[in-house]
C-alpha positions as CSV (number, residue, x, y, z in Angstrom):
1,X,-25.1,44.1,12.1
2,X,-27.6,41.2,11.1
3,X,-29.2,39.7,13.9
4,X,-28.6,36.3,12.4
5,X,-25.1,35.0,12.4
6,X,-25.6,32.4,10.6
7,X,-27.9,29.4,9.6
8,X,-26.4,25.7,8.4
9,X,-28.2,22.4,7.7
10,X,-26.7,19.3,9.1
11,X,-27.2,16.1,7.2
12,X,-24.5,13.1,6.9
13,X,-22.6,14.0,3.8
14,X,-22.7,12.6,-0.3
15,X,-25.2,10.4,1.4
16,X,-27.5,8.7,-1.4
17,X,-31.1,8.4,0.0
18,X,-33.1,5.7,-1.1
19,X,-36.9,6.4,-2.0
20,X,-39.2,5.4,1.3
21,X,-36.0,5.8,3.7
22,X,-36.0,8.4,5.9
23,X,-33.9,12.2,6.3
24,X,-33.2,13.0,9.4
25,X,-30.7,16.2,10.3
26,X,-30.2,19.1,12.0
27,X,-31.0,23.1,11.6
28,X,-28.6,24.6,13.1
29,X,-28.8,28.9,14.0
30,X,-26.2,31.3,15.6
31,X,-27.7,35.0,16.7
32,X,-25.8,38.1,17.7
33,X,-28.6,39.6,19.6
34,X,-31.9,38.2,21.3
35,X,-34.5,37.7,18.1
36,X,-38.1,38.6,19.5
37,X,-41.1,36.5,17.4
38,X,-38.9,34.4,14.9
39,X,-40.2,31.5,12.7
40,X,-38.0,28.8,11.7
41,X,-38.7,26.0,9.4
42,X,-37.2,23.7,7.3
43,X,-38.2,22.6,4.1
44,X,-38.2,19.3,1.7
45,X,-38.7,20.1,-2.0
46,X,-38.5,17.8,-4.6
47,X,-39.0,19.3,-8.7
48,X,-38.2,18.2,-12.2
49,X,-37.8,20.5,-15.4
50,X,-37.3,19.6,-18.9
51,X,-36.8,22.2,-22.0
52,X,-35.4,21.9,-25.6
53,X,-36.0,23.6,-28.8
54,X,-37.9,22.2,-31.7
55,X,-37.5,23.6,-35.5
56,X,-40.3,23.0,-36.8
57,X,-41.0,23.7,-41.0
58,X,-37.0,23.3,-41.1
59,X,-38.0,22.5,-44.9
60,X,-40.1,25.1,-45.6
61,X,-39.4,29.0,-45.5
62,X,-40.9,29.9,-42.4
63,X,-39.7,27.3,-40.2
64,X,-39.0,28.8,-36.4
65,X,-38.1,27.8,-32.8
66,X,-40.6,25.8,-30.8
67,X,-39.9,25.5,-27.3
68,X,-41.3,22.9,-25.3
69,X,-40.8,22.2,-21.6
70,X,-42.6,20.3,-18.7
71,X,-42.2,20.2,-15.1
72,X,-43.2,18.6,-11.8
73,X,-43.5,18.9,-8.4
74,X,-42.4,15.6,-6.3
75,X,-42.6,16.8,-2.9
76,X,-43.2,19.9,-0.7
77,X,-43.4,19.2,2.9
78,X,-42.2,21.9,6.1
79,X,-41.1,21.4,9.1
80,X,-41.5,25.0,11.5
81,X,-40.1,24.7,14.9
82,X,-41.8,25.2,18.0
83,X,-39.9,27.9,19.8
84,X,-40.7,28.6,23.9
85,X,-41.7,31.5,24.7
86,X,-41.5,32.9,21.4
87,X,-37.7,34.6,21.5
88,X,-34.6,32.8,21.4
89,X,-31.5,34.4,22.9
90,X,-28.1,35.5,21.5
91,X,-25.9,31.9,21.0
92,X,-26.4,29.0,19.0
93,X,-29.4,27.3,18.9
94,X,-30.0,23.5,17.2
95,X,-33.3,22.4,16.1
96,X,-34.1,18.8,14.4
97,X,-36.1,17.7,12.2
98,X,-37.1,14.6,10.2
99,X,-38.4,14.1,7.0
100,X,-39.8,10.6,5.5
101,X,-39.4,10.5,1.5
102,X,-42.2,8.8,-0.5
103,X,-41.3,5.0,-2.0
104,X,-42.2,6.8,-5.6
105,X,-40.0,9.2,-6.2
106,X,-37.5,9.3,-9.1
107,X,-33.6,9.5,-8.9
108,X,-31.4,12.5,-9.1
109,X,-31.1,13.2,-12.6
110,X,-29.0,15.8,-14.6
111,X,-28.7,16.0,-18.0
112,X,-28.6,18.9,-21.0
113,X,-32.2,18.7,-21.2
114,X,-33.6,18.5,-17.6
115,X,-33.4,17.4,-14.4
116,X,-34.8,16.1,-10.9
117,X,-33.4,17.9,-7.7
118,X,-33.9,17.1,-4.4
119,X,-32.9,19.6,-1.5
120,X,-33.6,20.9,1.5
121,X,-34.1,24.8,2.8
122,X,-33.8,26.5,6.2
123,X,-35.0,30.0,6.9
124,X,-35.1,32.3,9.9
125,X,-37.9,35.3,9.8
126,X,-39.4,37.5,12.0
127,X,-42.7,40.0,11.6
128,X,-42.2,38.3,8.1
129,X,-39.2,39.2,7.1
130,X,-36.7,36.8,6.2
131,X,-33.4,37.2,8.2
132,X,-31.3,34.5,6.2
133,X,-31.9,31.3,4.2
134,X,-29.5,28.1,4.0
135,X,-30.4,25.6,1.1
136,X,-28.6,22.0,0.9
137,X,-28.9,19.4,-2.1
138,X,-29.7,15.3,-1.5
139,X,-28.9,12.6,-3.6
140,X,-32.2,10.6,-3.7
141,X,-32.2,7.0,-5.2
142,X,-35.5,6.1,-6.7
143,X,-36.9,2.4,-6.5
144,X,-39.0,0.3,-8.9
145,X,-41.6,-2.4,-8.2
146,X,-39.5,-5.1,-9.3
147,X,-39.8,-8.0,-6.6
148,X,-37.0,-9.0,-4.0
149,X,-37.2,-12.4,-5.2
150,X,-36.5,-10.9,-9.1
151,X,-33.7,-9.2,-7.9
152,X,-32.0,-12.3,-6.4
153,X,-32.9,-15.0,-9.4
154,X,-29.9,-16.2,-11.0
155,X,-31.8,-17.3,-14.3
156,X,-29.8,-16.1,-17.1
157,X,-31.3,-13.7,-19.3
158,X,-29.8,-14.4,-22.6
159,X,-30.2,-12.2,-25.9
160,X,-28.8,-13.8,-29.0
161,X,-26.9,-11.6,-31.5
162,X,-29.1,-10.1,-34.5
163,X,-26.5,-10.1,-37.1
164,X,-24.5,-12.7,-38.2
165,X,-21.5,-11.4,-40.4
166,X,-20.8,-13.8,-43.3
167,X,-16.6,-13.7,-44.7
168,X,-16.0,-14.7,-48.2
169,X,-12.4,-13.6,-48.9
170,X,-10.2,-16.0,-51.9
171,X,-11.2,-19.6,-51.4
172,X,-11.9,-19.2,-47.6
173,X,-15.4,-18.9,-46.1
174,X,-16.9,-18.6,-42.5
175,X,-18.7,-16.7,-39.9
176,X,-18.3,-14.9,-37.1
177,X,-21.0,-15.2,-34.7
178,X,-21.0,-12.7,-31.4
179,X,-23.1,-13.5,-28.2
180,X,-24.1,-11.7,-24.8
181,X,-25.3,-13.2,-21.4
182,X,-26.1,-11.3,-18.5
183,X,-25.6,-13.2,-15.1
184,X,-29.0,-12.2,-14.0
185,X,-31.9,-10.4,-14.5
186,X,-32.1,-7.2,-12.8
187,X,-28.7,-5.3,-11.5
188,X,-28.7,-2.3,-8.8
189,X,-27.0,0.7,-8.8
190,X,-23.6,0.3,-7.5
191,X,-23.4,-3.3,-8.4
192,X,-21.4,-4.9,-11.2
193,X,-22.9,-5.5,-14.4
194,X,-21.4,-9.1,-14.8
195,X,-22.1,-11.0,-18.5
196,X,-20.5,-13.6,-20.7
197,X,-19.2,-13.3,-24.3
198,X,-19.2,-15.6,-26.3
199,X,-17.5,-15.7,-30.2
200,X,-17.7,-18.0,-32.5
201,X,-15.2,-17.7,-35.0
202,X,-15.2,-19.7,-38.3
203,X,-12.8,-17.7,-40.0
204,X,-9.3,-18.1,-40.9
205,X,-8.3,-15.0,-39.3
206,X,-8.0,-13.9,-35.9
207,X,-10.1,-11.2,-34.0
208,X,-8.6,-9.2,-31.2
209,X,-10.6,-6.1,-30.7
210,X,-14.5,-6.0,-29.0
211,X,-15.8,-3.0,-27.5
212,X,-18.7,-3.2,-25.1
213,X,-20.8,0.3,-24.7
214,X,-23.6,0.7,-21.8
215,X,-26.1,3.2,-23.2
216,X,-28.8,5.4,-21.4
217,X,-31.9,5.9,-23.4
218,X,-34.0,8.8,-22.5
219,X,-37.4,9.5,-23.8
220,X,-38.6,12.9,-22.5
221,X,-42.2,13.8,-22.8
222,X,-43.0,18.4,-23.0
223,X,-45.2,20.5,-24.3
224,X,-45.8,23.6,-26.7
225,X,-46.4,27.2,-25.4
226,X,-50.2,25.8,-26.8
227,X,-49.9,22.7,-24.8
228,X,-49.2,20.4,-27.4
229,X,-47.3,17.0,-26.6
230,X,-44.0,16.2,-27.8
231,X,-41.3,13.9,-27.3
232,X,-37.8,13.4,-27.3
233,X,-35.1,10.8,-27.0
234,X,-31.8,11.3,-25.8
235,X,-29.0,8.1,-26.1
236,X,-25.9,8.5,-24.3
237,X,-23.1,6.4,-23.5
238,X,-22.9,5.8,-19.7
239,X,-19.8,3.0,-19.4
240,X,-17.1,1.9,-21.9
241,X,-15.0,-1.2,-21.9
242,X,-12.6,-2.4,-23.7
243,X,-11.0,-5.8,-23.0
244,X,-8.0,-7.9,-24.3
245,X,-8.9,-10.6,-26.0
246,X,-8.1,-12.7,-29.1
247,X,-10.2,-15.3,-30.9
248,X,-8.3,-17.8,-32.7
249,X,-9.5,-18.9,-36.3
250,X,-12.4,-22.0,-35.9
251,X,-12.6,-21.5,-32.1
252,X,-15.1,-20.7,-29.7
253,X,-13.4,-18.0,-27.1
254,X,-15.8,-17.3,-24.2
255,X,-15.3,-14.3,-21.9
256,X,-16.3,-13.0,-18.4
257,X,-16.6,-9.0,-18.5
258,X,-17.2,-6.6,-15.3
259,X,-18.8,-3.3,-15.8
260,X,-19.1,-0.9,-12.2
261,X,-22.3,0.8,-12.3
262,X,-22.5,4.2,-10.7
263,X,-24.2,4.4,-7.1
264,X,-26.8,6.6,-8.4
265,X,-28.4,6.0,-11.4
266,X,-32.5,6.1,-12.1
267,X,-34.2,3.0,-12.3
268,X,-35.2,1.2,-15.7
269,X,-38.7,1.2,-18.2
270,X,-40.5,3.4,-15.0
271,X,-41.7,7.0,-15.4
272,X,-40.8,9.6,-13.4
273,X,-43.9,9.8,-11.3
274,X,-45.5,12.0,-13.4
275,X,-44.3,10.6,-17.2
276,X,-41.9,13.8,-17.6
277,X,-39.1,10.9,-18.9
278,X,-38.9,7.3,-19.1
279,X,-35.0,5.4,-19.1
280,X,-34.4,2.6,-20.8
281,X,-30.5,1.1,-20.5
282,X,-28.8,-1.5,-23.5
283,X,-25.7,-3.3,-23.6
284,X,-24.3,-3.0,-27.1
285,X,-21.3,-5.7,-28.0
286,X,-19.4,-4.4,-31.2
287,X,-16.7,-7.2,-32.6
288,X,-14.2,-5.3,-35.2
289,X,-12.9,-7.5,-37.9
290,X,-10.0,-6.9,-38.9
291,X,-9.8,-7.5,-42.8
292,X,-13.0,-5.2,-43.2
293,X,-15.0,-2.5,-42.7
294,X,-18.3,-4.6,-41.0
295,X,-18.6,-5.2,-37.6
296,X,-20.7,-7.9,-35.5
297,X,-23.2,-6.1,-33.3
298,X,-25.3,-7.9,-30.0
299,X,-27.7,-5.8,-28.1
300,X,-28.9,-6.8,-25.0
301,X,-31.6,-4.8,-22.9
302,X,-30.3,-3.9,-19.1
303,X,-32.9,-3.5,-16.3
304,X,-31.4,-1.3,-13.1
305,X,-33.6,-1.3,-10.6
306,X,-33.1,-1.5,-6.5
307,X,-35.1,-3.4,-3.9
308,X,-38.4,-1.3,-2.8
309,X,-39.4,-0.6,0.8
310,X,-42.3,-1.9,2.5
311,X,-45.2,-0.2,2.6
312,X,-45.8,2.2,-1.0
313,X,-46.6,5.6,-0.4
314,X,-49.3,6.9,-3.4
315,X,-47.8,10.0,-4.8
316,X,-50.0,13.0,-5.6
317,X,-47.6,14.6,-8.0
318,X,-48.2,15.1,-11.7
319,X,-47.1,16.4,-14.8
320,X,-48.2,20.2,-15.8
321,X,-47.9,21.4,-19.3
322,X,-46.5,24.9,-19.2
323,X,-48.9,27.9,-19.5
């Protein structure tokens, strides 16, 4: 029989740590029998990994499989206990421990070519061997540098569309003429993505279907197995909506749409502490038209970012190209 029951880690559940804040918790150790010399820490660790494959020559005849990858280190820090008299007796024993996360880290991120972890691992040895080992995931929110008084400015930030959609059909002609605006500048995760549409038809026909799509744009920066640089980008759809609506013919129908951002999400246009990806977010406004096969398209840029703690911790961390 092990001398170690068990070992747990006791942090507040699904909690979503924001970069600067603080992790505080408890290590938490049942023994069947008196353990003579252990060592118990706790430790923070925070990586990133990216890999895909590259063909490269795809049109020649001896095109092959590149891979490139990166990686990176965020943050490594331990915590060992201090342990009286160097034994601890059969029973539970609880030991705390607090951690304070850098103001530059990046958010939890998962996706089919990399991601950014955040967790924490206990471990109970003796005379160097490791008697058992308890690891726990976080959900780490990163910040950006945008300013508190950004954040709260309720100056519209308007994008026009860049297509106009002309409609010659018979003797009738018009236009149809789609618009976004976002309610304000910057929007945190969590929040409500709150913007105004606006469409401006000067057809004879009306228009009942408009689809609004929030993207994620990923560029992702790796290397060759000879440390060459390469890139990537990656475009997903993060939100869908799809409201009721109908614009009459030679009216102006304006609309107010909600989108619910997720609580977690990694902030806009920053790096990822050491440039293994950059995110960029758009709203894209598709009006279908019902007498043809064109569409009226507005795309308007979206900046997520959250409010950043006082004081900025530097960050050491940087990104490796893989040997």
């Amino acid at each position: 029989m092990s001398v170690v029951k068990s070992i747990d880690i006791v942090v507040p559940e699904d909690k979503v740590y924001l970069a600067g804040s603080s992790v505080d918790g408890q290590v938490v150790l049942s023994l069947n029998n008196t353990l003579i010399n252990p060592v118990v820490k706790v430790e923070l660790v925070g990586r990133g990994y990216l890999q895909w494959n590259e063909d490269v020559g795809a049109d020649k005849d001896y095109s092959r499989d590149v891979v490139c990858n990166n990686k990176a280190d965020y943050i490594n820090k331990t915590k060992t206990f201090k342990i009286e008299g160097n034994w601890l007796d059969l029973g539970t024993h609880t030991f705390d421990f607090h951690f304070t996360l850098s103001t530059r880290l990046p958010s939890t991120f998962t996706s089919r070519i990399g991601y950014v972890s955040y967790f924490l691992q206990a471990s109970c040895s003796s005379r160097e061997l490791i008697l058992a080992k308890k690891k726990k995931y976080l959900l780490v929110q990163g910040t950006s540098g945008i300013r508190k008084d950004r954040l709260q400015s309720k100056d519209p930030f308007v994008v026009e569309v860049d297509k106009v959609v002309v409609y010659h059909c018979c003797f009738q002609q018009g236009r149809v003429v789609l618009r976004i605006s976002l309610v304000k500048n910057v929007f945190c995760p969590s929040e409500n993505i709150t913007f105004t549409t606006e469409i401006d038809n000067q057809t004879g026909k009306s228009i009942k279907r408009v689809v609004f799509t929030l993207y994620s744009n990923v560029l992702y920066t790796g290397f060759t197995a000879r440390s060459e640089p390469r890139t990537l980008e990656d475009r997903n759809v993060l939100l869908r909506l799809e409201p009721r609506m109908e614009a009459m013919p030679f009216e102006v129908t304006r609309i107010t749409n909600i989108m619910a951002l997720p609580s977690l999400l990694p902030v806009s246009c920053v790096s990822l502490a050491n440039k293994i990806m950059e995110i960029r977010y758009e709203l894209v406004g598709t009006l279908y038209l019902p007498w043809s096969m064109s569409s009226v398209v507005a795309r308007v840029p979206v900046l997520i970012g959250t409010i950043p703690t006082a004081d900025p911790e530097e960050s050491g961390s940087g990104a490796h190209p893989n040997p």
